[in-house]
DRENDOTOR-576835 format. One line per 8 residues: number of its first residue (from 1); their letters; for each residue y, z, x of C-alpha. Coordinates in nm, 4 decimals. Layout:
<filos>
NUM = A = Y Z X  ...
</filos>
This chain:
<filos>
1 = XXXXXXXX = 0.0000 0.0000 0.0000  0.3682 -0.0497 0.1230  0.6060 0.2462 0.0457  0.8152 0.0049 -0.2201  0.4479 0.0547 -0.4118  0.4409 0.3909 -0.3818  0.6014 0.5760 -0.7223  0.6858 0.9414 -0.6252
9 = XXXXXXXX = 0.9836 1.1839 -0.5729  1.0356 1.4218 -0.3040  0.8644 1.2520 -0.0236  0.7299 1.5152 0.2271  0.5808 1.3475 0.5883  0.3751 1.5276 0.8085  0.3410 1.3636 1.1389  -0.0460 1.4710 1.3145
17 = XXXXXXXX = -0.0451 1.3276 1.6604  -0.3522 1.4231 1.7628  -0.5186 1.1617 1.4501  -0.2245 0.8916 1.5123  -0.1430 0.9481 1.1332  0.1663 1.0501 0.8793  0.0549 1.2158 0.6250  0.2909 1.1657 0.3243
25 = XXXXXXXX = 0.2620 1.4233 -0.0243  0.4901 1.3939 -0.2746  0.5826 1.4686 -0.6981  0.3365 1.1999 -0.8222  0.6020 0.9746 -1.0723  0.4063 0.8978 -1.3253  0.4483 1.1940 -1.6078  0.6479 1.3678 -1.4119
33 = XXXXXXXX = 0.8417 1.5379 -1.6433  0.5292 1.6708 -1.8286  0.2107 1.5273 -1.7414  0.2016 1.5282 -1.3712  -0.1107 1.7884 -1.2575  -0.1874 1.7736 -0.9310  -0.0563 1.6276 -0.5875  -0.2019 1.3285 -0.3614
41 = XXXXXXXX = -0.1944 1.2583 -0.0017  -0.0576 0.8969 0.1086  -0.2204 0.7930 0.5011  -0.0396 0.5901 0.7448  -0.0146 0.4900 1.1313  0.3277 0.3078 1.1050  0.5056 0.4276 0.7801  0.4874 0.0724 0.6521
49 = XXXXXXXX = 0.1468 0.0686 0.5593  -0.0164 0.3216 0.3493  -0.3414 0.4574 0.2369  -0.4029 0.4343 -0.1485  -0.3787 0.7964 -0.2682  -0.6555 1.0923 -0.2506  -0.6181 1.4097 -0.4891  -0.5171 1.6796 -0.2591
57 = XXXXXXXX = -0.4622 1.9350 -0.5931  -0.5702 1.9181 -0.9149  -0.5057 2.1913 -1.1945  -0.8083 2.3945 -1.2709  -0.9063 2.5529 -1.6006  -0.8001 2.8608 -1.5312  -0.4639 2.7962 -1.3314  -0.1314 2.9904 -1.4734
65 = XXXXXXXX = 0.0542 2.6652 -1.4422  0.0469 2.3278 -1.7015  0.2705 2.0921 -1.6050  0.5609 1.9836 -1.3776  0.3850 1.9876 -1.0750  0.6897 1.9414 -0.8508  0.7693 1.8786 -0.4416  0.4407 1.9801 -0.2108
73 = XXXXXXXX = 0.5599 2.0713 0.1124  0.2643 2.0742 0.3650  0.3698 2.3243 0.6733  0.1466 2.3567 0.9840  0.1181 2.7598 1.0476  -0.1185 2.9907 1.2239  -0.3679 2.7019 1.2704  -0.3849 2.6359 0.8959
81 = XXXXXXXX = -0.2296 2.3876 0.6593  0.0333 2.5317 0.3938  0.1457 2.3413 0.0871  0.4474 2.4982 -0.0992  0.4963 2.3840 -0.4512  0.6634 2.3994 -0.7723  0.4541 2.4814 -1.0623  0.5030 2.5333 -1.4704
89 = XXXXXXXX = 0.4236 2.6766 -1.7758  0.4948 2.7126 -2.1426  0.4525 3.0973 -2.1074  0.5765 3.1442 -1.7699  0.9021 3.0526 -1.5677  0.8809 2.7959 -1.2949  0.7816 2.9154 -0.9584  0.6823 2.7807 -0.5927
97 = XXXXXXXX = 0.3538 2.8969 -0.5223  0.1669 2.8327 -0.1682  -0.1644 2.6680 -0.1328  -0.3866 2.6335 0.1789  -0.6340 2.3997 0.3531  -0.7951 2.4080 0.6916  -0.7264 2.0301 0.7566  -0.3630 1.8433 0.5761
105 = XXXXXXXX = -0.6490 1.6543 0.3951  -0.6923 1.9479 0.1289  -0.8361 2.0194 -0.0417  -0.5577 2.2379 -0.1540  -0.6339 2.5729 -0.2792  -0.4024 2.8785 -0.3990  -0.3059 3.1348 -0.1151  -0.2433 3.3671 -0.4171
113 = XXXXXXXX = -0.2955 3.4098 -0.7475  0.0865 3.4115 -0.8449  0.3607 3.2189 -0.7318  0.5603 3.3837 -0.4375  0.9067 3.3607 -0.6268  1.0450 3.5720 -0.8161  0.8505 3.5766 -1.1468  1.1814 3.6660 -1.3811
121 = XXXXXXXX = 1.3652 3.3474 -1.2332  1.3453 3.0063 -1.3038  1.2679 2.8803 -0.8881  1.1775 2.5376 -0.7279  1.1358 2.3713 -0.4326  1.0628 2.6282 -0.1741  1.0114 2.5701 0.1768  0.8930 2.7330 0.4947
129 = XXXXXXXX = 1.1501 2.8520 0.7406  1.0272 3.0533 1.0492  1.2870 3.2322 1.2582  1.3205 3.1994 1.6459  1.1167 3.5761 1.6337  0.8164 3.4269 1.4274  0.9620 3.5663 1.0859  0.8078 3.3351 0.7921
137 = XXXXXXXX = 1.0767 3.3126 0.5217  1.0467 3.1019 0.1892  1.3762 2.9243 0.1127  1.4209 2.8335 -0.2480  1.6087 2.7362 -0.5333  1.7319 2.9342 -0.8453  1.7762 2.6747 -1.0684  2.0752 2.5923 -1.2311
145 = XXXXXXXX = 1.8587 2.5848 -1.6002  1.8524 2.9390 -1.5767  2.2123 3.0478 -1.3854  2.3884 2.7191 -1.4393  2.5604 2.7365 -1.0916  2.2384 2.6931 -0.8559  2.1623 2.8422 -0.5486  2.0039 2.8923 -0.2668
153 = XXXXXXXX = 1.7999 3.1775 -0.1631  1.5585 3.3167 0.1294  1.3185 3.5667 0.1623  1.1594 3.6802 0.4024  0.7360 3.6979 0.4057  0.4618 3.8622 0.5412  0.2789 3.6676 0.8354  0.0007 3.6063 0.6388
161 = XXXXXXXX = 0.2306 3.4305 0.3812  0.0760 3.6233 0.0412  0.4304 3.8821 -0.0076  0.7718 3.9146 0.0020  0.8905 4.1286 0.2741  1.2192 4.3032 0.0599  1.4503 4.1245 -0.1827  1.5735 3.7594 -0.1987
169 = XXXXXXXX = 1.8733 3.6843 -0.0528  2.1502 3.4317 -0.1164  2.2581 3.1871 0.1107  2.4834 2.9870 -0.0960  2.6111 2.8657 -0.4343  2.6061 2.4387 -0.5523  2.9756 2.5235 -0.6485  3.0639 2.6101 -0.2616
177 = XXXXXXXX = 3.1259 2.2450 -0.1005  3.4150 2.0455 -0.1152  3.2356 1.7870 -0.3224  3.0667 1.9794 -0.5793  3.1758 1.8274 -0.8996  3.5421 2.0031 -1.0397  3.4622 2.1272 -1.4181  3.0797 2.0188 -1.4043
185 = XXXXXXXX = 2.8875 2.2547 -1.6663  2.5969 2.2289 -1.4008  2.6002 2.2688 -1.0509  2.2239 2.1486 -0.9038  2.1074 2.2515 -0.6246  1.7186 2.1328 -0.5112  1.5076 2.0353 -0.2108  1.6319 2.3062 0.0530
193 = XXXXXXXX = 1.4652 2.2120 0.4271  1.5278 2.3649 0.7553  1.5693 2.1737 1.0507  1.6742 2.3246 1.4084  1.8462 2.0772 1.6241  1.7963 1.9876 1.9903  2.1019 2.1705 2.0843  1.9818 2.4659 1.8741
201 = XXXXXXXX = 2.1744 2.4386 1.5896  2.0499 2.5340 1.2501  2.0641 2.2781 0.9711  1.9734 2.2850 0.5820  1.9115 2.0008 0.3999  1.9891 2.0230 0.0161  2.0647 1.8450 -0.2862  2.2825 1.8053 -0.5875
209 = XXXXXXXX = 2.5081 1.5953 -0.8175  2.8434 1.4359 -0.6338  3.0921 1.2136 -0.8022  2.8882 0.9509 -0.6175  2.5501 1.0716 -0.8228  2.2537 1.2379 -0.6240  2.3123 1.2729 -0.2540  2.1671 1.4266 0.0617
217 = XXXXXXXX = 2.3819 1.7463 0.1580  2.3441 1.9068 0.4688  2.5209 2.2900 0.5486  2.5006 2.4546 0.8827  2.4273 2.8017 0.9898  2.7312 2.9626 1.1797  2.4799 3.1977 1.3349  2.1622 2.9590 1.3918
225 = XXXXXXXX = 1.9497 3.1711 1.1775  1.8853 3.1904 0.7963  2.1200 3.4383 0.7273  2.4459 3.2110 0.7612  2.7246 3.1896 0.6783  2.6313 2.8466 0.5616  2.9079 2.6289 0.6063  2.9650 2.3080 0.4193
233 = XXXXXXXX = 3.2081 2.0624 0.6495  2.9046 1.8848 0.7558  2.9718 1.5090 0.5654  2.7018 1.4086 0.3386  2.4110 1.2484 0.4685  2.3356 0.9910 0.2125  2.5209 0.9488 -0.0827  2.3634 0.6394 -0.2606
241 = XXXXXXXX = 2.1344 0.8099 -0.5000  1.8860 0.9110 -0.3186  1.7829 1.2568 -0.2112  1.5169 1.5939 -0.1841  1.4983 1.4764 0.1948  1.3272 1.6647 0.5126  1.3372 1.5168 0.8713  1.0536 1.4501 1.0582
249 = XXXXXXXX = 0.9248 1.3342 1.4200  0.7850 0.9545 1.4407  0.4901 0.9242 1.7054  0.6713 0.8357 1.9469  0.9448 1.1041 1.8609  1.1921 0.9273 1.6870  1.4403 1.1514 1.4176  1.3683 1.0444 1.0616
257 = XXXXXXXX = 1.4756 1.1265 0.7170  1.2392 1.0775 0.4491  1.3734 1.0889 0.0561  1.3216 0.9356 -0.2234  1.5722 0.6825 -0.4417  1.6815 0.5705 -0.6719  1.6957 0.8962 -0.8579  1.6142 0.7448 -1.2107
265 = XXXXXXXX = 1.1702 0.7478 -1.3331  0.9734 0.5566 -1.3203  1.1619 0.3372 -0.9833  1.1655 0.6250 -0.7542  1.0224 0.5410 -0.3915  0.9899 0.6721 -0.0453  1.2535 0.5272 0.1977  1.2808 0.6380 0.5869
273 = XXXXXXXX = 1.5701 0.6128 0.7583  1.6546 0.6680 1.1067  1.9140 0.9316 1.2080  2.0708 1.0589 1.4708  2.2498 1.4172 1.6116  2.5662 1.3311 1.7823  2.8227 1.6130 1.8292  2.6581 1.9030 1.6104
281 = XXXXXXXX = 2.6475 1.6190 1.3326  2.3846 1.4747 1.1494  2.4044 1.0236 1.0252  2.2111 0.7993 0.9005  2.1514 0.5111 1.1923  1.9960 0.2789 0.9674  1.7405 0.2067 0.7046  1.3968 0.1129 0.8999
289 = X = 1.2099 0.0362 0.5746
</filos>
C-alpha cells in the first residue's frame, strides 16, 4: 500500500533499526467516530511502501471501553513495547489507557485494568514523557467537551507504568497562544508529544483550531523538563490542516514529522515531512511524500 491508501488519523511511526522497518499505528478512519474497535499496525522499509494492515488490538467481551478507539502511541520502555490509547464508553468518561507487547507487533494487551487518567475527566491522547532522571510521566489532554478551554496535563508514573505517582498537573491552557482563536466557545487542545532536541531543548507538540483551521503547534519548556513554563512564541509548524503529529528518526537518522491531513473523514492520510532544528526552532523543510 502507499500512504495516500492508507485512511487513518493520528499517525504514530516507530522506527526499529535492528529489523530495517517503521512501524506505523494509527486511529483506523473508517467508523471512527463510533465504530472504530481496535488498532492495526502498517510495515514499511522506506515510508513509501506499506504493509497491508494486521490487528494489533481488538476489543474483547469483557473490555470497559465500546467505541472511539482513538491515537495508539507505541513507546519502547524497559525492554517492552507500550501502546498508549484513547478509549470510550457509554457509561464511562474517555480515558488513555496503556497496553503492552513484548515485540511492536502486538499483540496488544492491557497493562491495567483501568485507564491511567483520571477517571472523573473526560482525557485523550496521552503520551509517554520520561525525564532526563528516568521519571515516566503520562502527558495528556483534558478535553475541551468537558472544560471547554482544553489543556494540557502531566503526571508523573510509577516505573512500572500501572499508577500515578501524586496529582496531575497543568502545563498549559488552548487559550494561552497568540493564535488561539479570540471569542471561540471551544478552545481544542489534542495530540501532546515530547521531543528533546539535539541542543537539549525540550519541545511539545500539540494541536488545536487556528483561524487557519487545524494546525501543528509546538510550545517550549523554559526549563527543559515537563514542568515548564511552556512558552508559546515558537511559530506554528504546519498550518494547512493537518495535525496530531510526533517526530521521529528515519534509518538513516533523518528528523521527520508524521501527521495526518486533511482533517475532514473519511480523506484523512499519513503525510511525512522533513524538518529541521535551526536556532532553538522547529520548520518544515519539505514534504517527502
Amino acid at each position: 500500500m502507499k500512504a495516500s491508501e492508507i485512511n487513518i488519523r493520528d499517525p504514530f511511526v516507530l522506527t526499529v533499526p535492528e529489523k530495517g522497518l517503521y512501524y506505523m499505528y494509527g486511529t483506523r478512519g473508517p467508523g471512527v467516530w463510533d465504530k472504530c474497535s481496535g488498532f492495526d499496525v502498517y510495515k514499511s522499509c522506506d515510508l513509501e511502501n506499506w504493509s497491508e494492515p494486521v490487528s494489533v488490538f481488538e476489543k474483547y467481551d469483557d473490555f470497559w471501553a465500546t467505541h472511539q478507539f482513538w491515537a495508539p502511541e507505541v513507546h519502547y520502555y524497559h525492554g517492552r513495547y507500550y501502546m498508549f490509547a484513547s478509549f470510550k464508553s457509554p457509561t464511562a468518561r474517555r480515558g488513555t489507557q496503556i497496553l503492552v507487547s513484548d515485540t511492536p507487533d502486538g499483540i496488544f494487551v492491557p497493562l491495567t485494568k483501568e485507564p491511567i487518567t483520571p477517571r472523573g475527566w473526560e482525557c485523550l491522547d496521552g503520551t509517554l514523557y520520561v525525564s532526563p532522571d528516568g521519571r515516566p510521566y503520562i502527558v495528556f489532554s483534558h478535553e475541551w467537551v468537558q472544560c471547554t478551554d482544553g489543556c494540557i496535563y502531566s503526571m508523573a508514573l510509577t516505573d512500572d507504568l500501572t499508577a500515578p505517582v501524586g496529582e496531575p498537573k497543568l502545563l498549559f491552557r488552548a487559550s494561552e497562544p497568540p493564535f488561539a482563536i479570540s471569542g471561540a466557545q471551544r478552545y481544542v487542545t489534542d495530540g501532546p508529544f515530547l521531543y528533546r532536541g539535539e541542543t537539549g531543548r525540550l519541545y511539545m507538540l500539540w494541536s488545536t483550531m487556528a483561524a487557519t483551521g487545524y494546525v501543528q503547534a509546538v510550545a517550549v519548556s523554559e526549563s527543559g523538563d515537563i514542568e515548564g513554563p511552556w512558552h508559546h512564541d515558537h511559530p506554528l509548524l504546519f498550518e494547512r490542516d493537518g495535525g496530531h503529529g510526533m517526530i521521529f528518526r528515519d534509518l538513516s537518522g533523518n528528523l521527520k514529522l508524521a501527521l495526518h491531513r486533511p482533517n475532514k473523514n473519511p480523506y484523512e492520510r499519513p503525510v511525512f515531512f522533513n524538518i529541521k532544528e535551526d536556532n532553538g526552532l522547529l520548520s518544515v523543510v519539505d514534504n517527502t511524500n
